[in-house]
Biopython code that builds the backbone (N, CA, C, O; Angstrom):
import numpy as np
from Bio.PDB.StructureBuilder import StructureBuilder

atoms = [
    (1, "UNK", "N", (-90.012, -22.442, 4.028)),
    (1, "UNK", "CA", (-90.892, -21.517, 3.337)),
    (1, "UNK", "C", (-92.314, -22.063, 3.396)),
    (1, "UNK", "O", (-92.530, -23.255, 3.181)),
    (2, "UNK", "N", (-93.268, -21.211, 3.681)),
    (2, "UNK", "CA", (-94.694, -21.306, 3.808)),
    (2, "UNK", "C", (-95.415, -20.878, 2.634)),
    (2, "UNK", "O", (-94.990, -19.883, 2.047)),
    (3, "UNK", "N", (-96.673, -21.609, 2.099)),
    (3, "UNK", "CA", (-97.290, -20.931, 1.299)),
    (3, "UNK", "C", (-98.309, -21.263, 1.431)),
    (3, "UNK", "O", (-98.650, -22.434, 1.599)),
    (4, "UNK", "N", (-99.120, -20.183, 1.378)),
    (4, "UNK", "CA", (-100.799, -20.363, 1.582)),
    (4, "UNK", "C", (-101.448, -19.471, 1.169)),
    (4, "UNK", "O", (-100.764, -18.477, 0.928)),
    (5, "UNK", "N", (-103.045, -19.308, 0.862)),
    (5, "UNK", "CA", (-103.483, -18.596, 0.397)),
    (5, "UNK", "C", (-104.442, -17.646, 1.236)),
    (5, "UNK", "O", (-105.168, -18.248, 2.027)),
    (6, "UNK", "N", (-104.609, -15.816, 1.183)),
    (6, "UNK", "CA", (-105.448, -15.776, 2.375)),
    (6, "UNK", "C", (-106.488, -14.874, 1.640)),
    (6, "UNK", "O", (-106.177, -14.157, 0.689)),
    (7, "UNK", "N", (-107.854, -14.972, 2.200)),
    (7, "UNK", "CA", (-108.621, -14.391, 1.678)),
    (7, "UNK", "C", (-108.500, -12.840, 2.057)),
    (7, "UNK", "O", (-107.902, -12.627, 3.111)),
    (8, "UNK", "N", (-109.040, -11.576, 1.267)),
    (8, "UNK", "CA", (-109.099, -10.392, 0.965)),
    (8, "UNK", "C", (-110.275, -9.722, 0.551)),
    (8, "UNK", "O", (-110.806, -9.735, -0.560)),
    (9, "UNK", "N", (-110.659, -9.055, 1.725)),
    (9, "UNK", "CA", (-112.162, -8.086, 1.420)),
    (9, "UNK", "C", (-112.364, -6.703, 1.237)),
    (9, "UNK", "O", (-112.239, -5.973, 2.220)),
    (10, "UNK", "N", (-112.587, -6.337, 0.399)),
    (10, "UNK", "CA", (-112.696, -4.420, 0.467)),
    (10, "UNK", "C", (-111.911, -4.245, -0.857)),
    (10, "UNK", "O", (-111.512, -3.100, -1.067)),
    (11, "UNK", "N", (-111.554, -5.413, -2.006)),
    (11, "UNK", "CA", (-110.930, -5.062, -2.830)),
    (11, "UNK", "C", (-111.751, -4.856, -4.016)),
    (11, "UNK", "O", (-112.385, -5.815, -4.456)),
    (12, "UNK", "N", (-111.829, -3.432, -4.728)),
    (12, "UNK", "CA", (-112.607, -3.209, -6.233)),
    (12, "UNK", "C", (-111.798, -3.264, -7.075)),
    (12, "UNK", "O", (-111.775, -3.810, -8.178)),
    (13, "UNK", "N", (-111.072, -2.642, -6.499)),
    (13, "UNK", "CA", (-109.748, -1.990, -8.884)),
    (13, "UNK", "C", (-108.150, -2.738, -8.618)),
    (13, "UNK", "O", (-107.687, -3.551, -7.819)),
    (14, "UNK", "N", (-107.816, -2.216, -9.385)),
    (14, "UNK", "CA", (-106.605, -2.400, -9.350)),
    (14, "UNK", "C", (-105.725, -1.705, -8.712)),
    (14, "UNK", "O", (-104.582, -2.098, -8.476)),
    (15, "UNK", "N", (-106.351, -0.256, -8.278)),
    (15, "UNK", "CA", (-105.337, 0.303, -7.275)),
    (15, "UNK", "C", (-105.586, -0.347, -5.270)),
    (15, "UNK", "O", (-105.084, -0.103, -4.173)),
    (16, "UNK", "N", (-106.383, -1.008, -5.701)),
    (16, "UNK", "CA", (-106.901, -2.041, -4.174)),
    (16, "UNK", "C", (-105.666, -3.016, -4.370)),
    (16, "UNK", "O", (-104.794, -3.041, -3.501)),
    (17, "UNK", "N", (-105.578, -3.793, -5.460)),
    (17, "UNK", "CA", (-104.905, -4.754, -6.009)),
    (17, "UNK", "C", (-103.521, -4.263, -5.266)),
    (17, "UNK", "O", (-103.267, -4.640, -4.122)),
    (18, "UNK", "N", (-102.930, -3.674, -5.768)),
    (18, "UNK", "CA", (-101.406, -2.995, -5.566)),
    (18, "UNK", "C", (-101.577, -2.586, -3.934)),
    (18, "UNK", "O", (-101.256, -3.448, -3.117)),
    (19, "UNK", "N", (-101.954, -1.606, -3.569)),
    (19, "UNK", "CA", (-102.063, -1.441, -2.069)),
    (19, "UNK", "C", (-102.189, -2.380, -1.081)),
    (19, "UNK", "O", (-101.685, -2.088, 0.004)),
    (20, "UNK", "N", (-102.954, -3.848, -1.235)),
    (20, "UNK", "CA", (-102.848, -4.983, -0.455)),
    (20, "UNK", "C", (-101.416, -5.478, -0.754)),
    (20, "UNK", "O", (-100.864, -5.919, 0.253)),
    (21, "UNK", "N", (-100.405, -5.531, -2.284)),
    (21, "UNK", "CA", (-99.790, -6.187, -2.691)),
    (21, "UNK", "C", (-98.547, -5.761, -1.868)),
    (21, "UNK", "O", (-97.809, -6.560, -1.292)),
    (22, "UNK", "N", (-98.391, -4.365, -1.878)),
    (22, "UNK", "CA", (-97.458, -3.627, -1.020)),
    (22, "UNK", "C", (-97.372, -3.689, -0.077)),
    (22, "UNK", "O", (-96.221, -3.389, 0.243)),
    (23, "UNK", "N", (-98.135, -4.004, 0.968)),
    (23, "UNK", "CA", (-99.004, -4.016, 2.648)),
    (23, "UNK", "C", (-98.022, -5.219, 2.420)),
    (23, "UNK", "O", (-96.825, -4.934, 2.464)),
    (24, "UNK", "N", (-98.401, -6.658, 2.159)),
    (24, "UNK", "CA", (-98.175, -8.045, 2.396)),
    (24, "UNK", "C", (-96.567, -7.938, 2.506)),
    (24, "UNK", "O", (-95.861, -8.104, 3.501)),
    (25, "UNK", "N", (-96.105, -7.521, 0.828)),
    (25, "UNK", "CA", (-94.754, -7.484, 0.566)),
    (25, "UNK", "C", (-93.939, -6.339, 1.430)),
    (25, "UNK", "O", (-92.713, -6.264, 1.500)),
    (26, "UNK", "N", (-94.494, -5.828, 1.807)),
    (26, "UNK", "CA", (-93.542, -5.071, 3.282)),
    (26, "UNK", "C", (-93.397, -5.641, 5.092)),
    (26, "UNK", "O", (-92.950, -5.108, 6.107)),
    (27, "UNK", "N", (-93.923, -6.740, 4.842)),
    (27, "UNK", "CA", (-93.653, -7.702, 5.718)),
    (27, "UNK", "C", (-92.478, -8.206, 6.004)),
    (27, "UNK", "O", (-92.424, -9.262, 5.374)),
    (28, "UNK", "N", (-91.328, -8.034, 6.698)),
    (28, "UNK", "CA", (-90.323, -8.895, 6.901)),
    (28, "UNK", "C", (-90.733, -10.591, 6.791)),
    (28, "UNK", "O", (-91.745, -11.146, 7.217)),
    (29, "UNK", "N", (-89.694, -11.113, 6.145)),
    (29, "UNK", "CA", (-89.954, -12.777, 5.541)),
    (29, "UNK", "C", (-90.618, -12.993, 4.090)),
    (29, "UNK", "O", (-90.283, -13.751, 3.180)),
    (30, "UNK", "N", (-91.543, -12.182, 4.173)),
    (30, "UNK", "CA", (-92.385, -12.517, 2.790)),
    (30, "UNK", "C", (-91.430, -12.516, 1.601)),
    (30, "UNK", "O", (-90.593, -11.722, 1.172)),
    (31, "UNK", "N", (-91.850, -13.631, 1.263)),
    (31, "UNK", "CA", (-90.380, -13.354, 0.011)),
    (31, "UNK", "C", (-91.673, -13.690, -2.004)),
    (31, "UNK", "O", (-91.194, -13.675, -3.138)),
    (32, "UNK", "N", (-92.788, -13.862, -1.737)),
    (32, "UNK", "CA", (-93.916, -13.726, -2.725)),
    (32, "UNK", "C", (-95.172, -13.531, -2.642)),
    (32, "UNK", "O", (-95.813, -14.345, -1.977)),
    (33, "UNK", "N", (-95.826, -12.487, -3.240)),
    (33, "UNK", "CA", (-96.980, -12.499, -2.687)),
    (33, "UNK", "C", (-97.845, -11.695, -4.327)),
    (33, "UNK", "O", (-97.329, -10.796, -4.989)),
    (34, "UNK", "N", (-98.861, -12.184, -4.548)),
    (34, "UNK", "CA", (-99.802, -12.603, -5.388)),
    (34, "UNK", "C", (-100.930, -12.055, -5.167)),
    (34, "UNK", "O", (-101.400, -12.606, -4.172)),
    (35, "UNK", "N", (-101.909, -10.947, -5.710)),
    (35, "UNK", "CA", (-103.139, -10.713, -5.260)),
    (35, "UNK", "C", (-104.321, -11.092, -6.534)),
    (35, "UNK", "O", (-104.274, -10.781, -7.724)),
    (36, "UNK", "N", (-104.914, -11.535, -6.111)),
    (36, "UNK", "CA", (-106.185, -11.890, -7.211)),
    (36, "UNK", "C", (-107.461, -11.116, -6.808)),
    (36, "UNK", "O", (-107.999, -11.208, -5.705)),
    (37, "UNK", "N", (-107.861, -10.378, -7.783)),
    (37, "UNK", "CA", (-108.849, -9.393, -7.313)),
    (37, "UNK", "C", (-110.005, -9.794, -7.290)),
    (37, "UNK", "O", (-110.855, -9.692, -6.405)),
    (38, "UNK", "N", (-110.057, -10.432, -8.644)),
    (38, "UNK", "CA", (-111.002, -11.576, -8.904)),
    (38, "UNK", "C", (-111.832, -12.416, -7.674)),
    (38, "UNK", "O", (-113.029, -12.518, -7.405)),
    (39, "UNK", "N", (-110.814, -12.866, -7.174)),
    (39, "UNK", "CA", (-111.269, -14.232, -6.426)),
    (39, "UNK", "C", (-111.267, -13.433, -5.144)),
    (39, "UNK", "O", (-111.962, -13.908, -4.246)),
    (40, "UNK", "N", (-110.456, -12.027, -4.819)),
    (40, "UNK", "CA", (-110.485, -11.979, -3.564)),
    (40, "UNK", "C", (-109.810, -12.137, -2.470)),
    (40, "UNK", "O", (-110.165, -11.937, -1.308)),
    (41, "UNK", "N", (-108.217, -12.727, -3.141)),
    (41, "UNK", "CA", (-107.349, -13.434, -2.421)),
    (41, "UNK", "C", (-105.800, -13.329, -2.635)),
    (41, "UNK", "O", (-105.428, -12.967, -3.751)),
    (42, "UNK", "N", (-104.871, -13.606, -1.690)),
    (42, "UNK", "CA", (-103.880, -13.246, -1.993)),
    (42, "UNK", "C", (-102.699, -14.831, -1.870)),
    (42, "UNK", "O", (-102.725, -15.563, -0.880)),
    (43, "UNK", "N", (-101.932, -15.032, -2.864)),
    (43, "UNK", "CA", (-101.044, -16.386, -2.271)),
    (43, "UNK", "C", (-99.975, -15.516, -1.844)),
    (43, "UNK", "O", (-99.542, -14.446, -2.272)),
    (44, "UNK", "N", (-99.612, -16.411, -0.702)),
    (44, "UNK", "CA", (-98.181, -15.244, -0.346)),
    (44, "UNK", "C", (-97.606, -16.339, 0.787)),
    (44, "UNK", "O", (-98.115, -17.006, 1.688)),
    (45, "UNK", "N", (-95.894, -16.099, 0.084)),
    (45, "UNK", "CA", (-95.043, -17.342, 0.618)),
    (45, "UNK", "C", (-94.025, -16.273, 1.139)),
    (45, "UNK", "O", (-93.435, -15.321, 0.628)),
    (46, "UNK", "N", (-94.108, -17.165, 3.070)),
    (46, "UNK", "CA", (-93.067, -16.431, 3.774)),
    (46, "UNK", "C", (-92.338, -16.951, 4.555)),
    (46, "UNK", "O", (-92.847, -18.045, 4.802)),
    (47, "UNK", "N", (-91.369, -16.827, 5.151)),
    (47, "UNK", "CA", (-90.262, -17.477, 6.063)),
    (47, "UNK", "C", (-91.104, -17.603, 7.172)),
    (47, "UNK", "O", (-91.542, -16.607, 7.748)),
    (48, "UNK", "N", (-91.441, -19.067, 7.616)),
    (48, "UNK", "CA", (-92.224, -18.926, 8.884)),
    (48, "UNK", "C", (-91.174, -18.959, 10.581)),
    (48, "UNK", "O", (-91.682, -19.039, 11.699)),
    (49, "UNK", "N", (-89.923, -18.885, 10.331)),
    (49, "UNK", "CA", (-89.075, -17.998, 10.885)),
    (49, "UNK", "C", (-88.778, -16.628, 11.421)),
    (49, "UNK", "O", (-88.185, -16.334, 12.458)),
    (50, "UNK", "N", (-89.264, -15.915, 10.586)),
    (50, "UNK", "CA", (-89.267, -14.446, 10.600)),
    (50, "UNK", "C", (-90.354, -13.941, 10.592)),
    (50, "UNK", "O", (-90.422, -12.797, 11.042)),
    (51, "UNK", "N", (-91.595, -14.589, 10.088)),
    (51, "UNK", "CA", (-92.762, -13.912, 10.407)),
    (51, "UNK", "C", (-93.675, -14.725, 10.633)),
    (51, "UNK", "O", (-93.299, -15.884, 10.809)),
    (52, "UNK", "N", (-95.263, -14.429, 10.720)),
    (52, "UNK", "CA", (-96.485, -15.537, 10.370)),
    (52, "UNK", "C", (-97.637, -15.327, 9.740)),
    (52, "UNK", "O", (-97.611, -14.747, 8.654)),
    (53, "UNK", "N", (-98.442, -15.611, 10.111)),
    (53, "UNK", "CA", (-99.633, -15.609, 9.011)),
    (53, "UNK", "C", (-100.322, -14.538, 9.987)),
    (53, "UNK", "O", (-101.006, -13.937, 9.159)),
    (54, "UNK", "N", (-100.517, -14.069, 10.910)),
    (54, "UNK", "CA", (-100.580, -13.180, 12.295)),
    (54, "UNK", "C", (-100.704, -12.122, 11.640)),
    (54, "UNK", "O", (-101.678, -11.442, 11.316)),
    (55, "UNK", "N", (-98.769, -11.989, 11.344)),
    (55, "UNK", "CA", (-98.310, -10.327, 10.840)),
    (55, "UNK", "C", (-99.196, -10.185, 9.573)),
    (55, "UNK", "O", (-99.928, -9.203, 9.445)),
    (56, "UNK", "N", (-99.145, -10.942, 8.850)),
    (56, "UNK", "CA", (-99.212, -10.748, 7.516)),
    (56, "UNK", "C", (-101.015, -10.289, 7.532)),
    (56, "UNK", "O", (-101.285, -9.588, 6.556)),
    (57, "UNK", "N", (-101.841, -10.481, 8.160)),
    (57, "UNK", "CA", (-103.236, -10.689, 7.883)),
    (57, "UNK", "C", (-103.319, -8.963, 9.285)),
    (57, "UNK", "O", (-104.410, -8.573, 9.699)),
    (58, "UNK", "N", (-102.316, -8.450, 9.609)),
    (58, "UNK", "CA", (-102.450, -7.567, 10.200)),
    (58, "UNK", "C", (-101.738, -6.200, 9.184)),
    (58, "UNK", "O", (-101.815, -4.972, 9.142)),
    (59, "UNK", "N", (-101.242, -6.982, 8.668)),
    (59, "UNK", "CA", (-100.343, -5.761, 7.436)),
    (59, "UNK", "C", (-101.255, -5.213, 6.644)),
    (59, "UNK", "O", (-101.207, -4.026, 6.322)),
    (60, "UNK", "N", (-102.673, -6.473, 6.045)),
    (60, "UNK", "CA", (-103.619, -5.953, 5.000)),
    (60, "UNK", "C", (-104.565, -5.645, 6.075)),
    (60, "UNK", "O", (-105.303, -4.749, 5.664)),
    (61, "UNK", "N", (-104.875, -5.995, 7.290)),
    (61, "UNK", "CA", (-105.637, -5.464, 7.874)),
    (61, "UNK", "C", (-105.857, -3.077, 8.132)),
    (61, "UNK", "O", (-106.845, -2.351, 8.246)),
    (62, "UNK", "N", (-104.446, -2.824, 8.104)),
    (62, "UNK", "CA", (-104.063, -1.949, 8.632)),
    (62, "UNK", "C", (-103.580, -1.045, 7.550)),
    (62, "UNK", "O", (-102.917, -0.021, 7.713)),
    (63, "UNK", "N", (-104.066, -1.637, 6.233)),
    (63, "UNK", "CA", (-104.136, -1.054, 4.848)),
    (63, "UNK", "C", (-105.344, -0.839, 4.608)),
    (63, "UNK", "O", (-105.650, 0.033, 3.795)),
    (64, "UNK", "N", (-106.311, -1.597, 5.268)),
    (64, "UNK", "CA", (-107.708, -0.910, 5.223)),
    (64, "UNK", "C", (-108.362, -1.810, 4.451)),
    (64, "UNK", "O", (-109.358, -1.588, 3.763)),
    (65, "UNK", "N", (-107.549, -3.234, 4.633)),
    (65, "UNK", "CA", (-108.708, -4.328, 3.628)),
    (65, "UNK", "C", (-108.803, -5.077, 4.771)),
    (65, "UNK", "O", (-108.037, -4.933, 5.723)),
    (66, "UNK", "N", (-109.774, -5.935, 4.730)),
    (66, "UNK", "CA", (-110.064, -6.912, 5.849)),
    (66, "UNK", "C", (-109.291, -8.147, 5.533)),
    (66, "UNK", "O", (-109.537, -8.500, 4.380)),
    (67, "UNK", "N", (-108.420, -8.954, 6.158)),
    (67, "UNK", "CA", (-108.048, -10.509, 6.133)),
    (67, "UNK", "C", (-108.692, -11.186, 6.651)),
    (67, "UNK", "O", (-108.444, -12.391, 6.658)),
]
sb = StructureBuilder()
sb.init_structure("model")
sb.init_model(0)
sb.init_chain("A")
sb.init_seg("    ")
for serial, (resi, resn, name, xyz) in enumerate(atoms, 1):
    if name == "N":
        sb.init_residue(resn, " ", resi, " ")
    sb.init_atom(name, np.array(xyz, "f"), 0.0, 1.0, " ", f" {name:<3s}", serial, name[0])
structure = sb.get_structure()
């Protein structure tokens, strides 16, 4: 299991919050994922087996936030 933290741009409210949160967590592997609106950032721990930091920064990419 991997955990790291990745930064997140284009986020204002809380419905930004949830829509990145969903993006990440519909990732095959991801098994936690964390968004801080605040800071901008998301922690998110995934099977680096089944996926990578690649997919994952292409999942919020393609939700319409920048990774």
């Amino acid at each position: 299991m991997v955990e790291t933290k990745l930064k997140v741009g284009g986020m204002s409210c809380g419905h930004c919050k949830m829509h990145v949160e969903k993006a990440i967590s519909g990732v095959a592997g991801v098994s936690y994922v964390d968004v801080d609106l605040d800071k901008g950032e998301a922690e998110v721990s995934y099977d680096e087996t089944v996926t990578d930091i690649d997919a994952i920064k292409k999942a919020v990419n393609e939700s319409g936030y920048k990774a």
